[in-house]
VOPAGU-2260 file (C-alpha; in pm, 1 decimal, decimal comma):
REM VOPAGU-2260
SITE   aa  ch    i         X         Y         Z
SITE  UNK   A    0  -18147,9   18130,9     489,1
SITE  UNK   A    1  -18334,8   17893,5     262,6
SITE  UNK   A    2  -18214,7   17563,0     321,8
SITE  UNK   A    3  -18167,6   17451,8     -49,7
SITE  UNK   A    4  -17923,5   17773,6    -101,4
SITE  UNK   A    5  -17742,8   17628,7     223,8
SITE  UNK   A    6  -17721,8   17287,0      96,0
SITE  UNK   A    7  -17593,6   17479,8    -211,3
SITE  UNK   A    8  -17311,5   17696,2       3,0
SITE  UNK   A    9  -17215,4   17396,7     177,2
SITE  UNK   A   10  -17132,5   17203,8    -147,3
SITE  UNK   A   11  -16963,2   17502,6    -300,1
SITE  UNK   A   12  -16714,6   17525,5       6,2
SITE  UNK   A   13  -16629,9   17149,9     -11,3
SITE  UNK   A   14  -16597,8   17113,8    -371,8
SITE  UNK   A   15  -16347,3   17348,8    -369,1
SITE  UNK   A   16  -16133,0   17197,4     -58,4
SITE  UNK   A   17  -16157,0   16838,0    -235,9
SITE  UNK   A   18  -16075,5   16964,1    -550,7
SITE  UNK   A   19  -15788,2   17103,3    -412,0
SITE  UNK   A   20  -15684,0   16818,6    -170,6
SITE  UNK   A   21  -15713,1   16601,8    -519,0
SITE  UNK   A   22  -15417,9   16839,8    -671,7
SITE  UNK   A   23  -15718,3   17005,2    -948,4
SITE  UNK   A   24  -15585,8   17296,7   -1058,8
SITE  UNK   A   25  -15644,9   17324,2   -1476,3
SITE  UNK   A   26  -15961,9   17560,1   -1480,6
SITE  UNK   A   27  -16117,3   17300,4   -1740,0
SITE  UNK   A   28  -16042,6   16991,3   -1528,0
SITE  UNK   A   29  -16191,5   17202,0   -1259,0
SITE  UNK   A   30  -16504,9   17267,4   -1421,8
SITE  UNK   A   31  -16561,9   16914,5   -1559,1
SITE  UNK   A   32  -16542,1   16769,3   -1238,3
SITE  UNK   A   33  -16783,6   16989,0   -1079,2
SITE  UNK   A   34  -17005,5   16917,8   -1283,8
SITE  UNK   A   35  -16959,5   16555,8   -1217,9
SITE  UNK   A   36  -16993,7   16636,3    -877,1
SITE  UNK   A   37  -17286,0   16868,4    -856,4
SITE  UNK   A   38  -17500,0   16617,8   -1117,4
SITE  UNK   A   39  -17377,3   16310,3    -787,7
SITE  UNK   A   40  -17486,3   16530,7    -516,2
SITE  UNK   A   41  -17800,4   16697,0    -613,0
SITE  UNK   A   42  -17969,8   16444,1    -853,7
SITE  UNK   A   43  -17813,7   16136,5    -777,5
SITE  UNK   A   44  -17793,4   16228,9    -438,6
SITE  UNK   A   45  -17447,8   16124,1    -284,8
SITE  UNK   A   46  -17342,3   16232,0      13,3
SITE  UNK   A   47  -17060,8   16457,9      55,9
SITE  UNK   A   48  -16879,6   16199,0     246,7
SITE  UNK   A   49  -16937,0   15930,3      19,9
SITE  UNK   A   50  -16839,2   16169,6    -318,8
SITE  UNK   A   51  -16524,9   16162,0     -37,5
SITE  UNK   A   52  -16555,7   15761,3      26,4
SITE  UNK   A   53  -16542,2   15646,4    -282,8
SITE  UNK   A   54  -16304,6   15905,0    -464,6
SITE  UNK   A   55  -16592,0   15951,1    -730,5
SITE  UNK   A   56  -16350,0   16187,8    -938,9
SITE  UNK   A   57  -16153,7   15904,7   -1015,7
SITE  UNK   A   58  -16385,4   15679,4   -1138,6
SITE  UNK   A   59  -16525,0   15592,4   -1470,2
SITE  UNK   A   60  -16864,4   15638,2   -1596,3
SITE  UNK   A   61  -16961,0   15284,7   -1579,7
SITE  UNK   A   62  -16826,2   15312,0   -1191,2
SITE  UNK   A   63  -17046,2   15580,6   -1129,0
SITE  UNK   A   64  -17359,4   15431,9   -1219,3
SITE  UNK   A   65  -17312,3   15080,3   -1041,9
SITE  UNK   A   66  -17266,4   15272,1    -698,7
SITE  UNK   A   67  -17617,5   15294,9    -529,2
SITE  UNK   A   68  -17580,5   15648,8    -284,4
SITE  UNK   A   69  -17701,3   15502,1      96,4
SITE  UNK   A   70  -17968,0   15699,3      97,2
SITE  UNK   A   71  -18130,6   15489,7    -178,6
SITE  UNK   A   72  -18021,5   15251,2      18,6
SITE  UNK   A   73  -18209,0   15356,1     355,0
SITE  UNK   A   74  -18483,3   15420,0     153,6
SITE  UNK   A   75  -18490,8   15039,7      15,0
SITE  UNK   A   76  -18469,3   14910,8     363,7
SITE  UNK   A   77  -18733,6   15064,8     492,2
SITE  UNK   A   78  -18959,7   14945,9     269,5
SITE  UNK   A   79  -18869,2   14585,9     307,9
SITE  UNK   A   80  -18803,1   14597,6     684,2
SITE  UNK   A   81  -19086,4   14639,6     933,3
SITE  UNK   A   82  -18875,9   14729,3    1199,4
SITE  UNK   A   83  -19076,7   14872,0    1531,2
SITE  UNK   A   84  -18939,6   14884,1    1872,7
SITE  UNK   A   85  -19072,8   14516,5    1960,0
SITE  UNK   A   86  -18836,3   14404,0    1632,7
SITE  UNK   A   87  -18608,0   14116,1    1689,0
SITE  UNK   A   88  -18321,5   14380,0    1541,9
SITE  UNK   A   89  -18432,3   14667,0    1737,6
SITE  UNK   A   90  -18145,0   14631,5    1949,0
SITE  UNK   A   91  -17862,7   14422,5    2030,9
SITE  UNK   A   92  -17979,6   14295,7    2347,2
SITE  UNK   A   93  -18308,2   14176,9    2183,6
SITE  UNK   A   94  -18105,7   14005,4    1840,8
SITE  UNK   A   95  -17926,9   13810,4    2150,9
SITE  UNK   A   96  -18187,3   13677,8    2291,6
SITE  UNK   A   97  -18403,5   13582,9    2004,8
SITE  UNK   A   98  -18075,7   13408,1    1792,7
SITE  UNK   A   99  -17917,0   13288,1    2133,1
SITE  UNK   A  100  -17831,8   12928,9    2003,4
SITE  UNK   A  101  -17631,1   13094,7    1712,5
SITE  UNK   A  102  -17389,7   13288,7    1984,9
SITE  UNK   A  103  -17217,3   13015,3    2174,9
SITE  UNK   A  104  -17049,9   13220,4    2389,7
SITE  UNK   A  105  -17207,1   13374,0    2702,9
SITE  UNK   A  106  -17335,1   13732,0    2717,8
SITE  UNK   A  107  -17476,0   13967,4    2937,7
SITE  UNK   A  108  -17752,4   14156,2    2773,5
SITE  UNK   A  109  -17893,4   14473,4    2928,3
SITE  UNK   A  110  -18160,9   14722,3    2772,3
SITE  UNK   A  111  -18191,6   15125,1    2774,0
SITE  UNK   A  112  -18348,0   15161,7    3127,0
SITE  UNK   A  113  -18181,5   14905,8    3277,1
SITE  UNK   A  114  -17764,4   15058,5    3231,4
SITE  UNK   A  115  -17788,8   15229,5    3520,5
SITE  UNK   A  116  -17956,9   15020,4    3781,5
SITE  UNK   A  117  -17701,8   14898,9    4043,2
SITE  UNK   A  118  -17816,3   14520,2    3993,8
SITE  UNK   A  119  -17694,4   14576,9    3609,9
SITE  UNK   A  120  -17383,4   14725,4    3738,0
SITE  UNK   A  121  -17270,2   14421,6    4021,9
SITE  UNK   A  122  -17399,3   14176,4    3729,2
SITE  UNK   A  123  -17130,4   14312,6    3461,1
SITE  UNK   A  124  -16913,4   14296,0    3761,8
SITE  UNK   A  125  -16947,3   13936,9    3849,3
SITE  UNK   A  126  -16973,0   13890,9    3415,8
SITE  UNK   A  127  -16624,2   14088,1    3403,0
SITE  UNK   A  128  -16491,1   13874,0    3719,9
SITE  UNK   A  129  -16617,0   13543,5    3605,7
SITE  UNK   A  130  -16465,1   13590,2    3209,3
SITE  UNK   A  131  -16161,4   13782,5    3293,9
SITE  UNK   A  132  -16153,0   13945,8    2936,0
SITE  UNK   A  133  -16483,4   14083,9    2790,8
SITE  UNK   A  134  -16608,2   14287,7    2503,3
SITE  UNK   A  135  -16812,6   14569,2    2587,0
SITE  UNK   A  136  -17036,4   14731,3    2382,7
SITE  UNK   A  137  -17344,0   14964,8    2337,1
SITE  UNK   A  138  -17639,1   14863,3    2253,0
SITE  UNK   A  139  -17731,4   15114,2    2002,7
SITE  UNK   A  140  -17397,0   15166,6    1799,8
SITE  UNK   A  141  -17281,0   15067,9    1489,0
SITE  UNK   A  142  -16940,9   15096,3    1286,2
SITE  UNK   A  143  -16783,9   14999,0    1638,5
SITE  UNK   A  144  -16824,4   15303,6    1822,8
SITE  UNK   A  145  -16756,1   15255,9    2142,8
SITE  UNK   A  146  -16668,3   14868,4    2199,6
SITE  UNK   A  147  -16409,0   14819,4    2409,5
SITE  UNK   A  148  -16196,7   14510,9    2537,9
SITE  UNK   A  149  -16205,6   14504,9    2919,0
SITE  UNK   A  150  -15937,6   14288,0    3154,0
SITE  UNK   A  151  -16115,3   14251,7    3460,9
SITE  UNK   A  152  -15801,4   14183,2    3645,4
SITE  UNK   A  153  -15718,8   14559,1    3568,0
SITE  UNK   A  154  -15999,2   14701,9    3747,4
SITE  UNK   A  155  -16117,8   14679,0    4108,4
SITE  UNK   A  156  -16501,8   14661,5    4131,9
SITE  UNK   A  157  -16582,8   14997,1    4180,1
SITE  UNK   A  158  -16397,7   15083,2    3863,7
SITE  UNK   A  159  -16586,7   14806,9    3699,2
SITE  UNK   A  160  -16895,7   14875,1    3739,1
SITE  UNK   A  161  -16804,9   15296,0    3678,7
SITE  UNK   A  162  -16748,6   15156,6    3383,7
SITE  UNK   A  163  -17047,0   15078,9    3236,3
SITE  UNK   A  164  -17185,2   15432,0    3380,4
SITE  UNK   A  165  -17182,8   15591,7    2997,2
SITE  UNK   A  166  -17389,2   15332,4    2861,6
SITE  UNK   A  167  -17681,0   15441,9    2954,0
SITE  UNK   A  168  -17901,2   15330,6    2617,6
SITE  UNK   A  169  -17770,7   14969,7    2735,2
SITE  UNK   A  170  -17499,3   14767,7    2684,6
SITE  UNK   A  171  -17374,4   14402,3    2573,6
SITE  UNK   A  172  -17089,3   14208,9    2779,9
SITE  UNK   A  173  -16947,2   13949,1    2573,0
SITE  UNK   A  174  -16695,8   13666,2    2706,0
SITE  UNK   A  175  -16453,6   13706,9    2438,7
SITE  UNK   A  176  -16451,0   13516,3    2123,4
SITE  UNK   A  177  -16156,9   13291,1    2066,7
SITE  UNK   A  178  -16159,1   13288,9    1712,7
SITE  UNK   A  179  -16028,1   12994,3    1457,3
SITE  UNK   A  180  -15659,3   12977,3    1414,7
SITE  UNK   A  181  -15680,7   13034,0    1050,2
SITE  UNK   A  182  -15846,6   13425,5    1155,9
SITE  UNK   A  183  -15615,4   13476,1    1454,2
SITE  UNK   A  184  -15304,1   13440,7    1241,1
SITE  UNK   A  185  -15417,6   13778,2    1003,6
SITE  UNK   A  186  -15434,5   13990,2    1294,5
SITE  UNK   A  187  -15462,4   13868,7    1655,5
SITE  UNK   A  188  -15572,7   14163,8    1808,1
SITE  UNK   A  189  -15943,5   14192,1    1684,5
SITE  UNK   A  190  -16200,8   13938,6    1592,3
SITE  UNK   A  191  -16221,9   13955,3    1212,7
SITE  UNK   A  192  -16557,7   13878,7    1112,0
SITE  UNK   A  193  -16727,9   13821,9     790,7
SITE  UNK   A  194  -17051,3   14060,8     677,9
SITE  UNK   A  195  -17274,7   13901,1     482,9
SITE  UNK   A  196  -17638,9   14032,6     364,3
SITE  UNK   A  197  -17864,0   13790,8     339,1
SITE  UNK   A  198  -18218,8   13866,8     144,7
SITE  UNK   A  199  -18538,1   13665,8     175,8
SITE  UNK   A  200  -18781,7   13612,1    -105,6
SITE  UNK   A  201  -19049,6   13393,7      32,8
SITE  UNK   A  202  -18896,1   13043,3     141,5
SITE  UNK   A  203  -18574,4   13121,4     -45,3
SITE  UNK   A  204  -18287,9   13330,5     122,4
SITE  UNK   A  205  -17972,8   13478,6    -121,5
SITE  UNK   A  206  -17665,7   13543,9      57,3
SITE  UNK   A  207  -17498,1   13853,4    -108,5
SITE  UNK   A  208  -17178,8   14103,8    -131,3
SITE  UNK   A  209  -16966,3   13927,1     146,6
SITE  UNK   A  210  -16691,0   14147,3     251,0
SITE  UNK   A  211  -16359,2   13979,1     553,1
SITE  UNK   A  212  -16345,4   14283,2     784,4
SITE  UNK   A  213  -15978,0   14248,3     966,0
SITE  UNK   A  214  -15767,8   14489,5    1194,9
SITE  UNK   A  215  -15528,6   14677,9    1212,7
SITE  UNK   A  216  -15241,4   14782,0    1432,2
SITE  UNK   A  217  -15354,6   14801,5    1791,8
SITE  UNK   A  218  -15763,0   14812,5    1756,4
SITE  UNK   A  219  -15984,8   14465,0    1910,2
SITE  UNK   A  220  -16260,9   14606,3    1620,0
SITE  UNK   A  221  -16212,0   14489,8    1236,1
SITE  UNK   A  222  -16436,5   14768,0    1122,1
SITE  UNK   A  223  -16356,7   14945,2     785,9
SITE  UNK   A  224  -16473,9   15279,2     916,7
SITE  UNK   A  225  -16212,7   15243,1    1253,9
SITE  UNK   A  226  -15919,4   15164,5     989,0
SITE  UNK   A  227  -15948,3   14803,5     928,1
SITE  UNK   A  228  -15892,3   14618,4     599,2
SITE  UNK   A  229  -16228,6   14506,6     383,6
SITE  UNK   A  230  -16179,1   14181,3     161,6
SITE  UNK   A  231  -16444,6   14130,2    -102,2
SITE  UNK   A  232  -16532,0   13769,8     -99,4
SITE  UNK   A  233  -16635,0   13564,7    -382,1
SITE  UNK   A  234  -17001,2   13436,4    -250,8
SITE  UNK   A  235  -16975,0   13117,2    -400,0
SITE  UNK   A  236  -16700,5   12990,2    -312,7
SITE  UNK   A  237  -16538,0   13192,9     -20,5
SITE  UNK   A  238  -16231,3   13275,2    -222,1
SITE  UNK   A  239  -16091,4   13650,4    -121,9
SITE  UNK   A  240  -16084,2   13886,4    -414,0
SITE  UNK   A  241  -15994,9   14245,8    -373,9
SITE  UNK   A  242  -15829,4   14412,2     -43,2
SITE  UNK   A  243  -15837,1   14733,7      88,2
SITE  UNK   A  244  -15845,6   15041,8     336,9
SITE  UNK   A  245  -16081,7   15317,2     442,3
SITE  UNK   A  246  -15689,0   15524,2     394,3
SITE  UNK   A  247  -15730,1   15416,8      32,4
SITE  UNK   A  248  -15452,1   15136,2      59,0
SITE  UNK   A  249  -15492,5   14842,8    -133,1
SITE  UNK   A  250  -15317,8   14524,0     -25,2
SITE  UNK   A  251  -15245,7   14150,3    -130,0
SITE  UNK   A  252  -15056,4   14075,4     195,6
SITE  UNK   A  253  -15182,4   14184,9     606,3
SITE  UNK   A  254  -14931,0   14514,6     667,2
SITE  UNK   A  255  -14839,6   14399,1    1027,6
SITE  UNK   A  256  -14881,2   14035,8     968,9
SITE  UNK   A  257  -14775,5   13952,1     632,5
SITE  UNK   A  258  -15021,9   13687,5     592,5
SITE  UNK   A  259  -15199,1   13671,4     221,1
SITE  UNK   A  260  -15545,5   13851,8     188,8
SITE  UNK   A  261  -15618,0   13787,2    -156,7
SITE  UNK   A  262  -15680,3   13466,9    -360,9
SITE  UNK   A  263  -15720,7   13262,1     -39,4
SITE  UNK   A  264  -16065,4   13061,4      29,9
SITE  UNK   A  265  -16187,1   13088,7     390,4
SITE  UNK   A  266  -16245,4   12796,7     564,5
SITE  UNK   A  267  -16588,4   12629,9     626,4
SITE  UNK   A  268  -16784,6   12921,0     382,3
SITE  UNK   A  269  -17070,7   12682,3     239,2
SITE  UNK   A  270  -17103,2   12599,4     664,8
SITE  UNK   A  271  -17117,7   12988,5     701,3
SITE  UNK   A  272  -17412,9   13014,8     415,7
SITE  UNK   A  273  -17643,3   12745,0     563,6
SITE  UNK   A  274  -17649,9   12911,0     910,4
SITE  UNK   A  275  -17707,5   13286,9     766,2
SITE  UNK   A  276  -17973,4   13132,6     566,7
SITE  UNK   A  277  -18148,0   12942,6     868,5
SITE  UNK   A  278  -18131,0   13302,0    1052,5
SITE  UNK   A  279  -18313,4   13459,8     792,7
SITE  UNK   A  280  -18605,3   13224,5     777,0
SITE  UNK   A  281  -18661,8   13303,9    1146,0
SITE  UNK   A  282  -18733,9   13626,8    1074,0
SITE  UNK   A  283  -19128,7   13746,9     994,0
SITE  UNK   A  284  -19084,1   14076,3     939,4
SITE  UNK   A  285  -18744,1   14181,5     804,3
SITE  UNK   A  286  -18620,5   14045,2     425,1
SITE  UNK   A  287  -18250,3   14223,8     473,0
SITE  UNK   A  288  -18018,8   14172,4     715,4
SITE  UNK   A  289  -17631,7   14192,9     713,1
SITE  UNK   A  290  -17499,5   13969,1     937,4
SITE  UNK   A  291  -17168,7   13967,5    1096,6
SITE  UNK   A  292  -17035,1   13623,5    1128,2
SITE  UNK   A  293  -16662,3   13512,8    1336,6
SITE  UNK   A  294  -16543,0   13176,8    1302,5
SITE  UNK   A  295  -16430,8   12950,7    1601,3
SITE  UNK   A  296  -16248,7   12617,7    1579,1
SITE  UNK   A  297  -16572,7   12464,3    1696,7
SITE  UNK   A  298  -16745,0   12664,3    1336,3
SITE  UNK   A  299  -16890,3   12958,4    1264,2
SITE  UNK   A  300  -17103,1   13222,5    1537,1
SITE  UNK   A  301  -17288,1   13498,6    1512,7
SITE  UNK   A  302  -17115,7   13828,6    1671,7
SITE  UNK   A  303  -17450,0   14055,9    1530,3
SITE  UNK   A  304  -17732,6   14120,5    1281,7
SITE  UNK   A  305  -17808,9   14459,2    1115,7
SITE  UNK   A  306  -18134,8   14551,0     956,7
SITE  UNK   A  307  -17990,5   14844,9     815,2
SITE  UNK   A  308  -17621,1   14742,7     667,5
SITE  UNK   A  309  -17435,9   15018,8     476,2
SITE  UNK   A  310  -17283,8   14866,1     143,1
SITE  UNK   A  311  -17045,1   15124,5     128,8
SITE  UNK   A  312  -16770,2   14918,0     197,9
SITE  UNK   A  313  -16850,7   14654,7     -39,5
SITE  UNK   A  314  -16861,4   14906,9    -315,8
SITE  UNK   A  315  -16539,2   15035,5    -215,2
SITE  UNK   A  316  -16358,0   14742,9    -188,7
SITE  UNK   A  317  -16498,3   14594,3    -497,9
SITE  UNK   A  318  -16451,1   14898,3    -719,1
SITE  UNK   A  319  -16823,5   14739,1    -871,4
SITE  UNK   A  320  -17069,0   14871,2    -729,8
SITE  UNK   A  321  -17410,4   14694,5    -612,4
SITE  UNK   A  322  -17637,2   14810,2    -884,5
SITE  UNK   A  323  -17721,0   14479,2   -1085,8
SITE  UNK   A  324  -17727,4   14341,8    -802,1
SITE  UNK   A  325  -17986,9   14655,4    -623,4
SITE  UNK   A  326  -18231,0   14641,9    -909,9
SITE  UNK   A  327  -18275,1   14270,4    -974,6
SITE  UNK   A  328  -18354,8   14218,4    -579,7
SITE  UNK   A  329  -18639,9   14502,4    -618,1
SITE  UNK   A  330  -18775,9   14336,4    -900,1
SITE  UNK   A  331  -18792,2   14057,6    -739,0
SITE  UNK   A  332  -18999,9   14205,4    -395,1
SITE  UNK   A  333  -19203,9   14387,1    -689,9
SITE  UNK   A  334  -19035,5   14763,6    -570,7
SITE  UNK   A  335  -19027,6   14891,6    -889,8
């Protein structure tokens, strides 16, 4: 079958299960909203999932046209990152070693090729034993896919070092970040970070569309996309703005805590800009990076740097969209 009359099948079939799931049942609702639809998927092009995401029936016109779809996104990013496989941000093991002094915590990095030696196994062993309680995570994952906590004491060492056996594109072993008290009290089960994009015009760096990421219930991962709560942060001054969940839940409190999310200012923010901004200037070859930042008592560390960050969260969360924003920053690197 021609793949543009697929692509045309397949949007057919979930139109019609969202519009449902959304209640849409007037024929000339139903037909105005398709439209909207069809005109977001196959000219604007939106993803299915994010016409899902962002609950694009729902919002106004000027909503609409603030969102930037991520495969604009992509698209941007690839022109203003020269990522190759020797990249600082090629993997996780490699952003380790090259920002080391911006960790301060101890990690064990291994690469793709090196998972499933048995010298990378008896080191995350003797990692695991040394720590006691570790993070591990894959090298080449995203969103949180696949990190896990690990109690050593748990585990004998055979079933320690088994369990770094499906990692086999490399993994990271982190000795646990204790995070500030002012974090821990949200939601003491994960490390809730701060995402930040920094861009890079020449000597200058612009820190933009910072979003809290916290958990939730039982998960060690503040993601959005595993369930967690995304804050929009005011970049300026640090103060919290908006809350809310992948589940479409909007909140001005922590739902298992009870601790405020919005109209709070996190502590040390301008110390948090200075150090994304010194990152940024070390790199030669990549403009945009979202970096994901966790504070300590001691001040701020880096937990990881992305050279491809999806905004979708900070669109969510903001109900805004990054479009002002999107087309100033390509005027500025002369993109049009």
């Amino acid at each position: 079958m021609n793949p543009y009359i697929k692509k045309v099948f397949r949007f057919n079939r979930w139109t019609n299960k969202y519009l449902r799931r959304s209640g849409v049942h007037n024929p000339a609702t139903w037909i105005r909203h398709y439209s909207i639809l069809l005109k977001a998927y196959f000219f604007k092009h939106f993803s299915l999932d994010e016409l899902e995401y962002y609950n694009y029936i729902t919002l106004t016109e000027e909503q609409r046209k603030n969102l930037v779809p991520r495969k604009e996104d992509i698209l941007f990013l690839r022109k203003v990152n020269n990522v190759t496989e020797t990249s600082v941000l090629s993997d996780k093991a490699k952003c380790y070693r090259f920002f080391k002094d911006y960790y301060h915590r101890d990690v064990l990095a291994i690469s793709q090729g090196e998972a499933g030696l048995p010298q990378s196994k008896a080191a995350f062993v003797e990692f695991a034993r040394r720590h006691g309680s570790v993070i591990l995570k894959p090298i080449s994952e995203c969103e949180g896919r696949g990190v896990c906590l690990v109690e050593a004491s748990k585990y004998d060492d055979t079933e320690l070092a088994g369990l770094v056996s499906s990692y086999s594109e490399g993994f990271m072993a982190e000795e646990r970040i204790k995070q500030a008290d002012f974090m821990a009290a949200v939601h003491p089960g994960s490390v809730n970070t701060v995402r930040i994009n920094t861009v890079r015009f020449d000597d200058e760096v612009e820190p933009l569309w910072p979003t809290w990421r916290i958990g939730r219930g039982g998960t060690v991962v503040d993601n959005y996309s595993a369930g967690g709560i995304s804050v929009t942060v005011d970049v300026r001054s640090g103060r919290t703005l908006r809350a809310v969940s992948k589940d479409k839940g909007q909140y001005s409190t922590h739902p298992d805590t009870g601790v405020p999310l919005v109209g709070v200012t996190i502590p040390r923010w301008d110390e948090m800009l200075e150090t994304v901004k010194r990152m940024a200037k070390m790199l030669t070859d990549i403009r945009f990076v979202g970096w994901d930042m966790a504070l300590t008592n001691e001040g701020w560390v880096v937990v990881e740097a992305n050279y491809e960050p999806d905004n979708k969260a900070w669109q969510r969360c903001s109900a805004e969209g990054i479009r002002e924003d999107f087309e100033r920053i390509k005027r500025r690197l002369n993109l049009g």
